[in-house]
PADO-993694 format. One record per residue: residue in three letters; y negated, x, z negated of N, C-alpha, C in turn. Coordinates in steps of 0.1 Angstrom, whole numbers, plus 5000, padded with zeros to 4 digits. Layout:
// residues N
ALAYXZYXZYXZ ...
// end
This chain:
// residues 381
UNK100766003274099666083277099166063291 UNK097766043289097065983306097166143313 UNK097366133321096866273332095766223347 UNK095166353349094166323356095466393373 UNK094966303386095666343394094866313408 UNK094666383417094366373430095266313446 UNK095466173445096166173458095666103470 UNK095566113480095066073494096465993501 UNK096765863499097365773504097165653515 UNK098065643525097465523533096965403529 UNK095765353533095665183526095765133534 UNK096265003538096464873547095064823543 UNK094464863561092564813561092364693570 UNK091964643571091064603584089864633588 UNK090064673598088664763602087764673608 UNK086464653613085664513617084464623623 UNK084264653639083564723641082264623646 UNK081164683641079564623644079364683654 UNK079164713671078164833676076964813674 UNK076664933677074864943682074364953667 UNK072965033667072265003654072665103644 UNK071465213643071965293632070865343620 UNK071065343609070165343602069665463596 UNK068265473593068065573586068465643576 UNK069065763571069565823564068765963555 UNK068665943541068066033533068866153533 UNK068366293528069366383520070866363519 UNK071866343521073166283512073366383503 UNK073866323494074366463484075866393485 UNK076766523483078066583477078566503469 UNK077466463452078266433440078266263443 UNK079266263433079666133431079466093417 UNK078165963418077565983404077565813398 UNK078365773409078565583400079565553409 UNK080165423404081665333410080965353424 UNK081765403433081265333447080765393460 UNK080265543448079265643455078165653454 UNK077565513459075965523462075865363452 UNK074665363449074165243442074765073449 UNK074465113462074765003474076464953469 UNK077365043465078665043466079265093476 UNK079065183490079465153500080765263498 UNK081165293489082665413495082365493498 UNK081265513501081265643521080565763511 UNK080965863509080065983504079566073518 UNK078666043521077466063537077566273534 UNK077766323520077566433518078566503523 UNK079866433521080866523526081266563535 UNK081366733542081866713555083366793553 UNK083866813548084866913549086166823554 UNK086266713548087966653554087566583569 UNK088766583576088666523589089666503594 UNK089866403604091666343604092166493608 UNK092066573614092566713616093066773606 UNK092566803596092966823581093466793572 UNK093466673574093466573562094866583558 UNK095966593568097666583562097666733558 UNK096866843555096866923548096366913534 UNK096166773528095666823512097066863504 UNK096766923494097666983484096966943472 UNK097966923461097466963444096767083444 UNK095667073436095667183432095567223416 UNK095067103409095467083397095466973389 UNK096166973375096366863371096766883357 UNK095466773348095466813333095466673323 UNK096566723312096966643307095566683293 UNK095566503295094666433282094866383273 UNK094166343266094666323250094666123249 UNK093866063260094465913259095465833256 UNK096365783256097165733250097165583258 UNK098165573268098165453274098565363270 UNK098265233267098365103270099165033273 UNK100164983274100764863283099564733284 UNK098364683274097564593277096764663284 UNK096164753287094864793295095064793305 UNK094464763313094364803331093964923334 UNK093564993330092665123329092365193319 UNK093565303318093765413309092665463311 UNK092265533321091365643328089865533337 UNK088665533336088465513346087665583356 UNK087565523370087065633379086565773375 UNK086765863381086265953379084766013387 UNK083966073380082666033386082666223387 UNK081766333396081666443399080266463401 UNK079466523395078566613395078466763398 UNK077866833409078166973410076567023402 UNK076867143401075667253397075167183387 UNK076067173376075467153358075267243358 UNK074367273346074267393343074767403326 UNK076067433319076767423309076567583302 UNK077467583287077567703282078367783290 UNK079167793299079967873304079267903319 UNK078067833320077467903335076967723345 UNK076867733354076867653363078067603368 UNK078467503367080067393372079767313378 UNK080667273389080767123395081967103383 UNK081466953380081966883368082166763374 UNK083966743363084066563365084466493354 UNK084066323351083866303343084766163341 UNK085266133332085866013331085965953318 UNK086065843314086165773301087965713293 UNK087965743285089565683288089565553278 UNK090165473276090665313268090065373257 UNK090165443251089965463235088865543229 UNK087665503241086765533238086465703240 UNK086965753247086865933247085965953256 UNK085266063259084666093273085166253272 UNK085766223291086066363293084966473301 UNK084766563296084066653310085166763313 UNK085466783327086666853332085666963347 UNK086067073342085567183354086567153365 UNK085667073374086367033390087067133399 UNK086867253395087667393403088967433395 UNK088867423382090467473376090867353364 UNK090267213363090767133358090967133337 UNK090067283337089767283321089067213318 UNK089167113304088867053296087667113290 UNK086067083295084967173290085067103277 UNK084466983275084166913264085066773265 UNK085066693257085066573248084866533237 UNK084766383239083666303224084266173228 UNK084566153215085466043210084465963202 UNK084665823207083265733196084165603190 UNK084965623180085465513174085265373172 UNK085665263179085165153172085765103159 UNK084665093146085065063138084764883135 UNK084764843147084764663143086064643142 UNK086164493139086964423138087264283155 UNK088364333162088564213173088564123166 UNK087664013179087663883172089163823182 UNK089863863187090763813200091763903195 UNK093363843195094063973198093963993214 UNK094864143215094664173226095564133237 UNK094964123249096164083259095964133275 UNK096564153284096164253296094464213300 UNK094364043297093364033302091964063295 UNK092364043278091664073271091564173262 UNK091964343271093064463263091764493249 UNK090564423245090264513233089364633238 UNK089364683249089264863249087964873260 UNK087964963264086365053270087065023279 UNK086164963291086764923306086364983320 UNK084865003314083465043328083465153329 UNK083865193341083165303349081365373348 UNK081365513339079965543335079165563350 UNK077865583348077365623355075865753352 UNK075865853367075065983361073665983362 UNK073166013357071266023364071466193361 UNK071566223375071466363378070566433374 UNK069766383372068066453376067766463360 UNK067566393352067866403339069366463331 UNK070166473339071566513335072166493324 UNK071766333322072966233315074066153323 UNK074766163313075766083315075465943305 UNK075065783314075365653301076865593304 UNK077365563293078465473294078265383285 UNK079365253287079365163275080765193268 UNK080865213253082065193249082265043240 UNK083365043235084164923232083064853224 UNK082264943214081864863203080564773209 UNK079964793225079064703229077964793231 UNK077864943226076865013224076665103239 UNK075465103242074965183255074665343251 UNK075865403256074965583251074665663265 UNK073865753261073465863270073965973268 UNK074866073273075066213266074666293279 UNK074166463272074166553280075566583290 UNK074866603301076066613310076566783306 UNK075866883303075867003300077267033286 UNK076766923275077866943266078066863254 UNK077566673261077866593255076966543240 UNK076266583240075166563228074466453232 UNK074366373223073466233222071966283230 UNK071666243239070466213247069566083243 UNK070265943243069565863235069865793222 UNK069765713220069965643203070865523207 UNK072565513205073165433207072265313206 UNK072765193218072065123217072764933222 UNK072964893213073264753219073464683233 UNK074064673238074164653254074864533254 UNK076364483249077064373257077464363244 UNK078864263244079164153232080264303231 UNK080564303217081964443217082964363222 UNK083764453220084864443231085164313240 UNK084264333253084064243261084364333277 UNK084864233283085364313293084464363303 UNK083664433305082564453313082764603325 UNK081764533336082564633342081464763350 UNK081464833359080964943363079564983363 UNK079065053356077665063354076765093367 UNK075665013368074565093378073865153373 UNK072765223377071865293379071065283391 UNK069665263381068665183395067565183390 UNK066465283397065165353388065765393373 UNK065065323364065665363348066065283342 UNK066865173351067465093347068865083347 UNK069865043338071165063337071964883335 UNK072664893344073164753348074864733345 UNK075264633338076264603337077064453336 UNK077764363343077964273344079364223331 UNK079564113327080864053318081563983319 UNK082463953317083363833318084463823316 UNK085363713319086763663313086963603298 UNK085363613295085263573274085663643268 UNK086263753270086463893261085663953252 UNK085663913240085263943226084063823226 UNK084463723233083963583231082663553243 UNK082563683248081163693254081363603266 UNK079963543266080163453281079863523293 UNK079863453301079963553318077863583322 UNK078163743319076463723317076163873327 UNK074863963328074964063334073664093327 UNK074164263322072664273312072164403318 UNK071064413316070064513321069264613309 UNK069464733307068564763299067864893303 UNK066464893304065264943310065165063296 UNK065165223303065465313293064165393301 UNK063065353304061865423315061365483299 UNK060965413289061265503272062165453264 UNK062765613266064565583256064165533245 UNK062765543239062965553225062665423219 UNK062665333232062465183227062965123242 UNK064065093247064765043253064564913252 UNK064464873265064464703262065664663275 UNK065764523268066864473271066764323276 UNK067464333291067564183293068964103301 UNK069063983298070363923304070563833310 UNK071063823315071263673328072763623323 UNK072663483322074063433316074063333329 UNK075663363338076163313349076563193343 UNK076863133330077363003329077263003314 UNK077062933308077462913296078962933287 UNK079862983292080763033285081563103292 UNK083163123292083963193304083563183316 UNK083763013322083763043333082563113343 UNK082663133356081763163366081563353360 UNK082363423356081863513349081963633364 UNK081063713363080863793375081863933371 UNK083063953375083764043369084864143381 UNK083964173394084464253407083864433397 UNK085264533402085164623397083764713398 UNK083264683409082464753412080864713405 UNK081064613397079664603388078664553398 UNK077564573396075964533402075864613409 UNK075064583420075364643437073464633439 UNK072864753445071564733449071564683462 UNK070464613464069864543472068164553478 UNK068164493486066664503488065264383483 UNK066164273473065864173467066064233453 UNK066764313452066964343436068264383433 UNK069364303427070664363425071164203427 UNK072564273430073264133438074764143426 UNK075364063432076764063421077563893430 UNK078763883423079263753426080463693418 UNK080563593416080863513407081963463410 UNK083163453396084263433398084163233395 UNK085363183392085963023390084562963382 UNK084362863384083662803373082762653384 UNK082162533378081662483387080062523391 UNK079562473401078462523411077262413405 UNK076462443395075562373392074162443383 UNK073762483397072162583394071662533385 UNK071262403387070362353377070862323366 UNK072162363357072662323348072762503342 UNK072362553353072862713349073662773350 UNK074662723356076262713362076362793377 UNK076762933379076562983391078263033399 UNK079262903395080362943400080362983415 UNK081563033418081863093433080863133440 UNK079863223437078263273441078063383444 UNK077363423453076863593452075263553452 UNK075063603441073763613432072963723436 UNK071963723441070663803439069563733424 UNK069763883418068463873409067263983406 UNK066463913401064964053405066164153396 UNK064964283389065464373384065664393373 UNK064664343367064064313354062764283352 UNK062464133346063564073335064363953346 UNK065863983344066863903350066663773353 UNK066163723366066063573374066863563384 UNK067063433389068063433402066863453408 UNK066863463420065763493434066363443447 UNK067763483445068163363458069963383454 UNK070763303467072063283462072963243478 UNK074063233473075263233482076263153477 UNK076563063487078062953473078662893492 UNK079962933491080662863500080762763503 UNK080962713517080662583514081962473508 UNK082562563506084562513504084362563490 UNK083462583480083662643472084362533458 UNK084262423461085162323452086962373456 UNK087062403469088262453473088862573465 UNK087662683467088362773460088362793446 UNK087662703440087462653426088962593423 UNK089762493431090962443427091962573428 UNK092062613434092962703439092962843433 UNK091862893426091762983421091463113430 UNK090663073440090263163452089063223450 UNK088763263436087063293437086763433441 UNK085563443444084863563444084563663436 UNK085263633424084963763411086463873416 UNK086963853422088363953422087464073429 UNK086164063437085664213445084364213443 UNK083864303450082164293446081764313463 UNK080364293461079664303474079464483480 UNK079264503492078964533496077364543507 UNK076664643502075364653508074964733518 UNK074764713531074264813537073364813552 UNK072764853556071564833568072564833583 UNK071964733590072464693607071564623613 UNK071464723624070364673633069264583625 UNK068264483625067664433620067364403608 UNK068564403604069264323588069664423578 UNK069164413563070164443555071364393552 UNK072564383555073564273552074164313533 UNK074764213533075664163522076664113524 UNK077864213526079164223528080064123517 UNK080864013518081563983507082763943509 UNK083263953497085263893501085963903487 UNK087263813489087463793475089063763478 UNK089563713472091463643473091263533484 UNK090263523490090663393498090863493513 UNK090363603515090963693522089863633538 UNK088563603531087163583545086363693538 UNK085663723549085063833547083063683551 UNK082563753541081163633546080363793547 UNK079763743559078763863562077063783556 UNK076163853546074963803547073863843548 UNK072863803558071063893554070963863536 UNK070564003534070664053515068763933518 UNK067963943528067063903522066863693522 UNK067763693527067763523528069463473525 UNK069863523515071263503510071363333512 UNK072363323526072863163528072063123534 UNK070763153542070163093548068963013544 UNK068863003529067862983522068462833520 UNK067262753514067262643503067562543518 UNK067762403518068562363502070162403503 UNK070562443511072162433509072562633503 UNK072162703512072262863503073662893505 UNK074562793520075862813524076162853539 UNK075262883544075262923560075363123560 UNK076263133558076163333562076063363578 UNK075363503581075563513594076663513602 UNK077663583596078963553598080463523590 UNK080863463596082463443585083563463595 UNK084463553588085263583596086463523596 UNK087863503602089063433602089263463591 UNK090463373588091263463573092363503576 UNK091963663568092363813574093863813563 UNK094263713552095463763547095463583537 UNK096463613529096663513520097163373525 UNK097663373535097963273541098463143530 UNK099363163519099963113515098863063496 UNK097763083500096263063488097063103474 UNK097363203470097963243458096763363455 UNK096563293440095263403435096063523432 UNK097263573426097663703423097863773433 UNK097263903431097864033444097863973454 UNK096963903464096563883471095463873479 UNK094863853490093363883489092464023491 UNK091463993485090964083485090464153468 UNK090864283458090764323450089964403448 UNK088564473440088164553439087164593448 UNK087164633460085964663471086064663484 UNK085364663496085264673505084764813504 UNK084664873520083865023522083264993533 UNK081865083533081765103550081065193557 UNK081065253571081065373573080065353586 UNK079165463591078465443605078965583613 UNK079465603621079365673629078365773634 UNK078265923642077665933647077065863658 UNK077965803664077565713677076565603670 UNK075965583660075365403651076565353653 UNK077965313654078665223653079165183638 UNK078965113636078865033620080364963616 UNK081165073608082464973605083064913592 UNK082664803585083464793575085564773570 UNK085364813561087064793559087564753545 UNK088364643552088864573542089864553539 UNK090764583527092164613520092564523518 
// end
């Protein structure tokens, strides 16, 4: 039985302080409504004030509810992220609400104050795997949903490839399931971006090749749909937890193993900018060692980018198992044509001494935070 749980543990970071330079800042809100926080990816929820190192070795449980999922030994993710909306407005009144999806296709809605079970909706896949299953290829719902508050849906993708919308209120179909990715393909954290809903694939799970699809819901009642294929088959598949990351070019992402051949269509070891829709490259990033980390299995799909404003520049934060952090202007990714391998900065290598792609490196995401003072810090796990 999965259980939902709250803990605040040390992470082993590297901190990387920018001074000077501080950026404009909208509204923040409180809820947490995609992988990451904000569209950008950055970690940082700008809304919250209540914890502070003063506090902080005061959290406690306060509760904890067992679910009806059913764990895995092949899945990596019983549960994923859990995403928080406050002031729904449901049958039992107004709730801050949290939401999570579990392997087997379920969606939970859980009242964030006492941890009851408002709703769930279970969407069966009735295909047939074309793959048995294996950790890397577990068969099952993998992506983190994402909310459009303002409309008060919830989209997710489940197993069978299908894109839904449900009320955040009490789970009723908002749009008309809708085709999105290959089924059971490993795909990962949904964006949200105007009315467009972004999701990246890879590893060849349920045969699908390494691609990133977009589908434009501005009218639900005819969705359209578009896709950028990073390579023609497994390799180069863009598969960092954190999904499709906005930008000021469009949406960015970055690419795991595969070789480096644009004009063949081939976008290994890359951090990709593409428009928004309909899906084109527009510009790009490829190391210049990237046949290195091609041998060695050092690519850039183990994390996703990070986006966010400093002093003059929007940058493009990146890092992967090779354990360099490449810093880049989001609007001239690499410096431009013809090489697209010059970042403004690259840092030493911060871990991995010994180039071993497992549990090494860098996994999953970067964060990063501004100070009151404008002091700009990212951190890296």
């Amino acid at each position: 039985m999965a259980k939902i749980y709250f803990s605040f543990a040390p992470l082993v970071l590297v901190s990387l302080l920018f001074p000077m330079g501080r950026s404009a800042q909208g509204t923040p809100t409180r809820d947490w409504l995609t992988w990451g926080y904000d569209q950008e990816r950055t970690g940082w929820n700008k809304g919250e004030t209540t914890l502070s190192k003063d506090n902080v070795s005061r959290l406690e449980l306060k509760w904890s509810t067992q679910l009806s999922t059913q764990p895995s030994a092949l899945a990596l993710s019983t549960l994923t992220a859990p995403l928080v909306a406050e002031g729904v407005d449901t049958p039992q009144g107004r709730k801050n609400l949290v939401f999570l999806i579990g392997s087997d296709d379920t969606v939970y809605s859980i009242d964030a104050d006492t941890g009851k079970v408002l709703w769930q909706k279970t969407f069966p896949n009735k295909l047939t795997p074309k793959q048995n299953a294996t950790w890397l290829c577990s068969n099952t719902q993998n992506s983190t949903p994402v909310i459009d508050k303002q409309k008060a849906i919830i989209y997710l993708n489940t197993s069978d490839g299908k894109l839904r919308g449900l009320s955040l209120r009490d789970g009723e179909d908002r749009i008309v399931p809708t085709d999105f990715v290959t089924p059971f393909a490993r795909n990962w954290s949904l964006n949200l971006i105007g009315d467009v809903v972004y999701s990246p694939s890879a590893r060849g799970c349920g045969l699908s090749m390494g691609s990133i699809a977009a589908m434009d819901l501005s009218d639900p009642t005819h969705p359209k749909l578009s896709q950028f294929y990073t390579s023609g088959g497994r390799p180069a598949g863009p598969w960092g937890r954190g999904g499709i990351v906005k930008g000021p070019k469009g949406i960015y992402t970055q690419t795991a193993d595969g070789l480096n051949d644009p004009s063949s269509g081939v976008f290994g070891e890359t951090v990709l900018a593409l428009s928004p829709m309909p899906l084109r490259v527009v510009d790009s990033f490829t190391p210049s060692n990237w046949e290195h980390l091609n041998a060695r299995d050092l690519d850039l799909g183990a994390a996703g980018p990070v986006v966010f404003p400093f002093q003059k520049w929007t940058l493009v934060a990146s890092a992967a198992k090779e354990s360099v952090v490449y810093l880049l202007d989001a609007n001239a990714l690499g410096g431009g044509p013809p090489e697209h391998s010059k970042p403004l900065y690259q840092s030493a290598l911060l871990g991995n001494d010994e180039e071993l792609l497992g549990g090494r490196g860098v996994w999953g995401a970067m964060a990063t935070y501004e100070n009151p003072q404008g002091e700009r810090f990212l951190y890296v796990p």
